[in-house]
Phi, psi and omega in degrees: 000136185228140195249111159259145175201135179249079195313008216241358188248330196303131154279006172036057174302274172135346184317318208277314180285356161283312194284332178222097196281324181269022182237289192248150168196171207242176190290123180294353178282301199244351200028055178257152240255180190237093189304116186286304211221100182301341201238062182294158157282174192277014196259333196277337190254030133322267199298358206267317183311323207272291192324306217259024188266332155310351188284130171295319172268025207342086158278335202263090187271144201210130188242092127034275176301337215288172157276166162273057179223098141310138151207171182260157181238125209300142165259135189292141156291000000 
């Protein structure tokens, strides 16, 4: 599984880090969202599917197929 997420969109909800605490959790500035553990095992990932069908702004792109090398896409300053 491989995990995108484009924080420059997040509403700093907090859903992803309620639903998957060892996967996502939020920024202390912006509470925005953080990828924790870039690479879940295949046991997380039930919870890594449920954070990201909660995200309100579904920032939380989830590639299925993917290898497990996950990345995030940097947010412009």
């Amino acid at each position: 599984m491989k995990i995108e997420v484009d924080d420059t969109r997040c509403f700093a909800v907090g859903n992803c880090a309620l639903h998957a605490p060892a996967v996502f959790d939020q920024n202390d500035e912006d509470g925005r969202v953080v990828v924790l553990d870039p690479a879940p095992s295949e046991q997380q990932y039930a919870q890594v599917r449920e954070a990201a069908s909660r995200c309100p702004a579904a920032v939380i792109v989830l590639h299925e197929d993917a290898p497990d090398r996950p990345g995030t896409i940097p947010r412009e300053e």
